[in-house]
RODO-2510 file (C-alpha; in nm, 4 decimals, decimal comma):
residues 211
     n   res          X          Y          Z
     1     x     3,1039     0,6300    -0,1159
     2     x     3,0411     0,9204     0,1358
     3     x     2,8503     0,8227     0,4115
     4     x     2,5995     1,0132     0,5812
     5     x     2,5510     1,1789     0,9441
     6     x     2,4380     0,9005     1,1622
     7     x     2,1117     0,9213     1,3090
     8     x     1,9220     0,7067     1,5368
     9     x     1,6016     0,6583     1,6314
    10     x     1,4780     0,5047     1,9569
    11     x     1,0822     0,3970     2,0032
    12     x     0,9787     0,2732     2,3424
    13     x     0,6242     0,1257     2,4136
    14     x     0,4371     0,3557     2,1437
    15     x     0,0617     0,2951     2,1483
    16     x    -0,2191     0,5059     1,9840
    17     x    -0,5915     0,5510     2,1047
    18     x    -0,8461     0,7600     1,9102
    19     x    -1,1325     0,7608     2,1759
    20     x    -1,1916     0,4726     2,3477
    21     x    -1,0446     0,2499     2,0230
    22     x    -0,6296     0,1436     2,0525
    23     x    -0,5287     0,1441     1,7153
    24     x    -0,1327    -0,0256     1,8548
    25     x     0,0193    -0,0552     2,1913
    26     x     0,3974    -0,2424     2,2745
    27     x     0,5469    -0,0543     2,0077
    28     x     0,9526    -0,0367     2,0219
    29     x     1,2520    -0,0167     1,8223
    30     x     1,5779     0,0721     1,7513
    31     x     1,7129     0,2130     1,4290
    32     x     2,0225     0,3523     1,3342
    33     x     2,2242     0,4116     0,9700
    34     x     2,1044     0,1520     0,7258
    35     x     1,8363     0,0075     0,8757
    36     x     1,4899    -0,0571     0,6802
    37     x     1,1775    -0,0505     0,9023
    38     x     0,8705    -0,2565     0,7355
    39     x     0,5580    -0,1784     0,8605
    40     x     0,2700    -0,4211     0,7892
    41     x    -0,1336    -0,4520     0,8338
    42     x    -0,4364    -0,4103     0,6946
    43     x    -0,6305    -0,1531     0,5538
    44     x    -0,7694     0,0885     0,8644
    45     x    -0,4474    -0,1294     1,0962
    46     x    -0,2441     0,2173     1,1460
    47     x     0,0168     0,2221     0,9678
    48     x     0,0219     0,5381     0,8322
    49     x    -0,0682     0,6721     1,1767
    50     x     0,2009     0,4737     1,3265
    51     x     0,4501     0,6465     1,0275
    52     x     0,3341     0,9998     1,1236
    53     x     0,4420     0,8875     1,5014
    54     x     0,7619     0,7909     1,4229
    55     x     0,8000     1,1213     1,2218
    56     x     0,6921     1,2955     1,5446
    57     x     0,4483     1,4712     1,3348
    58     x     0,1455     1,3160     1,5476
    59     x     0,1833     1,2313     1,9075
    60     x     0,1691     0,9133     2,0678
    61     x    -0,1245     0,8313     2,3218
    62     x     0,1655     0,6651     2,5320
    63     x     0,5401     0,6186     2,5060
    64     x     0,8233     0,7985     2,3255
    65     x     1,0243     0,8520     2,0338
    66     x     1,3732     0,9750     2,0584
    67     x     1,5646     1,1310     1,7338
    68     x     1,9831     1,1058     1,8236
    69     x     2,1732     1,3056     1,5337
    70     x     2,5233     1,1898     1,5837
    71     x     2,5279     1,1420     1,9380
    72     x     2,2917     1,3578     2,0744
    73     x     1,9194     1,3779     2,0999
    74     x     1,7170     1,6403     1,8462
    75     x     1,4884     1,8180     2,1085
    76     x     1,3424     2,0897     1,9000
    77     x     1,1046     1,9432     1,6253
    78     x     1,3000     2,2013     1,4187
    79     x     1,6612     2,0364     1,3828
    80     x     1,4313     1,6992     1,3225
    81     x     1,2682     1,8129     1,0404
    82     x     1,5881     1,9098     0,8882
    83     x     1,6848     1,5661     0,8885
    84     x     1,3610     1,4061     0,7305
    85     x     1,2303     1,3738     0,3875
    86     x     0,8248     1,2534     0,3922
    87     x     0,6875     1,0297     0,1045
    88     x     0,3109     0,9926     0,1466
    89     x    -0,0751     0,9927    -0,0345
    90     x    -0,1030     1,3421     0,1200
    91     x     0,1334     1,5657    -0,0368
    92     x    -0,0208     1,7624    -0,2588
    93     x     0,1480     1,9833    -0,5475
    94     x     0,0487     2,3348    -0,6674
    95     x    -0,1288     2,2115    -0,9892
    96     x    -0,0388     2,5320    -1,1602
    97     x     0,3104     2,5225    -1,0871
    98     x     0,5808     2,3031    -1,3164
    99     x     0,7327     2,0130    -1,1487
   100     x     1,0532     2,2072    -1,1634
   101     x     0,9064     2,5036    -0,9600
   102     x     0,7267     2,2354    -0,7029
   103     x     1,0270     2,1392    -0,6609
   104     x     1,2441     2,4658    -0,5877
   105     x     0,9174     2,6105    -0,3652
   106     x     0,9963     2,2966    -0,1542
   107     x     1,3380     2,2846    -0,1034
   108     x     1,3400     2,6675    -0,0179
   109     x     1,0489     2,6166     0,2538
   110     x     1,2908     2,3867     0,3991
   111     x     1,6176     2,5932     0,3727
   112     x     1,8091     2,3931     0,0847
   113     x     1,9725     2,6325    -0,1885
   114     x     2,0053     2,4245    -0,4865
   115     x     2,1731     2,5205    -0,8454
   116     x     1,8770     2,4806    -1,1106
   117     x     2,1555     2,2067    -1,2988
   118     x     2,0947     2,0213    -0,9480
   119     x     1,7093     2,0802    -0,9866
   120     x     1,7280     1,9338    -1,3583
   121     x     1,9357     1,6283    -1,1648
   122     x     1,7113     1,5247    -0,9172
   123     x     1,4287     1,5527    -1,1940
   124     x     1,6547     1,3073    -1,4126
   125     x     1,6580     1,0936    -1,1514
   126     x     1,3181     1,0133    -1,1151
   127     x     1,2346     0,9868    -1,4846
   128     x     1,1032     1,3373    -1,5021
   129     x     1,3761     1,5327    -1,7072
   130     x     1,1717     1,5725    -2,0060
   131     x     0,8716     1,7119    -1,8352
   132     x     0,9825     1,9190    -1,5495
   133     x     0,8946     2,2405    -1,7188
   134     x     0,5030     2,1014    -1,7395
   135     x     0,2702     2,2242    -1,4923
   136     x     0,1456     1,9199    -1,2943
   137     x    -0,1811     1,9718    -1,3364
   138     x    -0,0755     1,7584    -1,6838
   139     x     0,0605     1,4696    -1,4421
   140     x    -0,0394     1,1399    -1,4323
   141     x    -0,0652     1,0070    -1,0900
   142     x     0,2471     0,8405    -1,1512
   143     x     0,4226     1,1040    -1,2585
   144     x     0,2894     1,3002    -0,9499
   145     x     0,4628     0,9893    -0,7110
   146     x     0,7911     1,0495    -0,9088
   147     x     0,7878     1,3923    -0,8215
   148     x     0,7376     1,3481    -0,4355
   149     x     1,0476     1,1191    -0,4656
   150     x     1,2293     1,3861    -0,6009
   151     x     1,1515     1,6031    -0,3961
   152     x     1,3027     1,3791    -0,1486
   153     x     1,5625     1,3452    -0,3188
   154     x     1,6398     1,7292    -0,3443
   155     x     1,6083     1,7714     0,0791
   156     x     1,9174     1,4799     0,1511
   157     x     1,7928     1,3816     0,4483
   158     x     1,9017     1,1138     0,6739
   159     x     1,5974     0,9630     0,7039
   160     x     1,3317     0,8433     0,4862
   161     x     0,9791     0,8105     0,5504
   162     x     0,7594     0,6490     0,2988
   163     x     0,3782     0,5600     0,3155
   164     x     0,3162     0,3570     0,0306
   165     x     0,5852     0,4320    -0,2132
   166     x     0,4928     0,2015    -0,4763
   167     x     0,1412     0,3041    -0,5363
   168     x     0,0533     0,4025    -0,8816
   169     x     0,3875     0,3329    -1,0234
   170     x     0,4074     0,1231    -1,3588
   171     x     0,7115    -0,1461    -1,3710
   172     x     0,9903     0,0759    -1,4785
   173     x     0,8592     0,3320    -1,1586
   174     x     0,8412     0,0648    -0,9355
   175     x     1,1984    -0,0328    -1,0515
   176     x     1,3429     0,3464    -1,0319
   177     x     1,1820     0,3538    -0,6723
   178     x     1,3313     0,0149    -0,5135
   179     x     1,7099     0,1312    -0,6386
   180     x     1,6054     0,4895    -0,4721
   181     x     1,5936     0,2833    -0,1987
   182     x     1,8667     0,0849    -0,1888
   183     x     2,1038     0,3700    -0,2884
   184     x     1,9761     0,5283     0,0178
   185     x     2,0432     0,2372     0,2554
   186     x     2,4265     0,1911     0,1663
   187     x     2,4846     0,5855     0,2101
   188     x     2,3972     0,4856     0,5902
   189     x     2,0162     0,6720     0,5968
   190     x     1,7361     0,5207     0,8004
   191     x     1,3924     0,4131     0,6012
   192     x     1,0658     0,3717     0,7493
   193     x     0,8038     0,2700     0,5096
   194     x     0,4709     0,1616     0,5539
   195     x     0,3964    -0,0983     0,2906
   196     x     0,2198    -0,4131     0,2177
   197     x     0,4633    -0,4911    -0,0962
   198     x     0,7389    -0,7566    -0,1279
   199     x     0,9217    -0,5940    -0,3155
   200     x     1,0040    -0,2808    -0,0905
   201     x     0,9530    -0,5518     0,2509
   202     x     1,2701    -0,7801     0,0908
   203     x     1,4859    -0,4437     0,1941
   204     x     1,3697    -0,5212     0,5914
   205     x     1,6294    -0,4724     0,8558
   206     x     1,3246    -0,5151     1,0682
   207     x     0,9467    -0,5326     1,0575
   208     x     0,6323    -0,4427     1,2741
   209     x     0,3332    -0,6188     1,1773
   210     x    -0,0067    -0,4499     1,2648
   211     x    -0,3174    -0,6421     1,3097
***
C-alpha cells in the first residue's frame, strides 16, 4: 500500500483563555504518521476549540503548535492547509448546488484537479453515488455528514481533523465512517478527532481528556 508524506505535529503547553475564563492549559503532544488523537470532555469543555488550535485555524492564548511536512516545519499557514482536510458541525454546503458540484467547488478552492470519474468515486465511497446529482437542499442531515467526508476524501490530505464525525449517522454511516478511518491510519495520515464515542476513541494512539 502507498504510504503517505509524513507529517508531524508538535504541541507544547497549549492553553486557551476567552476573557478572564481558561478553557485548557498544559496542553502537549506529539504526533506523527498513524497516530489517532482522542479528544475528550464535556459539553462547553473545548474541544472543538482545542481542534481549531491544533488546525492553527484559531490561536492559542499561550504555547505553540508546530506542523513538520517531511522534515521540515510548514511556516506559511498556506503549505498547512494544503495538507489538511476539516470534518466539523460548521461546514456548510451551497443548498442549491448538487453534492457532485459541492464537491468540485471545493476541491478547486483548494487547488485539486480531479477527473469527474474520480468525483463519482469519492461519492461512491461515502454511500452517495446514487444521489450526487441532487441538490442538497434534498439531504438528510446524514447525507449532508457523508458529503463532508467526501469531501475529505477528494482533498488527500495528510491529516485529518474531525469534530464529531459520527453525529447524525445511522449504523451503516457510522460503519462507512470508522473504516474511513482506519483506511486512513494504515496509509500513515495523522487524525485528530474530537469525540465522546467509543467507537471512533478504540482507534486512540493517544488521548487528551478535557474537564
Amino acid at each position: 500500500m502507498l504510504k503517505k508524506p509524513v507529517m508531524k505535529i508538535d504541541v507544547e503547553n497549549v492553553s486557551k483563555k476567552f476573557g478572564s475564563r481558561s478553557l485548557f492549559s498544559g496542553i502537549s503532544c506529539h504526533l506523527g504518521a498513524g497516530d489517532c488523537l482522542i479528544i475528550t470532555g464535556r459539553n462547553g469543555s473545548g474541544k472543538s476549540t482545542l481542534v481549531k488550535i491544533l488546525a492553527r485555524l484559531l490561536r492559542p492564548t499561550s504555547g505553540t503548535v508546530a506542523f513538520m511536512y517531511e522534515g521540515q516545519e510548514c511556516c506559511d499557514w498556506e503549505d498547512c492547509l494544503s495538507h489538511i482536510g476539516f470534518v466539523s458541525p460548521e461546514i456548510m454546503f451551497y443548498d442549491n448546488l448538487t453534492g457532485r458540484e459541492n464537491l468540485e467547488f471545493m476541491a478547486r478552492a483548494r487547488g485539486v484537479r480531479l477527473l469527474p470519474a474520480q468525483f463519482e468515486e469519492t461519492l461512491a465511497r461515502v454511500g452517495l453515488d446514487s444521489r450526487g446529482s441532487q441538490f442538497v437542499k434534498t439531504y438528510s442531515t446524514g447525507m449532508k455528514q457523508r458529503l463532508k467526508f467526501a469531501a475529505m476524501l477528494a482533498l488527500e490530505p495528510i491529516v485529518w481533523f474531525v469534530d464529531e464525525g459520527l453525529s447524525n449517522l445511522d449504523a451503516d454511516g457510522r460503519g462507512l465512517v470508522l473504516d474511513l478511518v482506519k483506511q486512513s491510519l494504515e496509509k500513515g495520515c495523522v487524525l485528530i478527532m474530537a469525540t465522546n464515542d467509543v467507537l471512533e476513541a478504540e482507534y486512540a494512539t493517544q488521548t487528551i481528556a478535557l474537564s
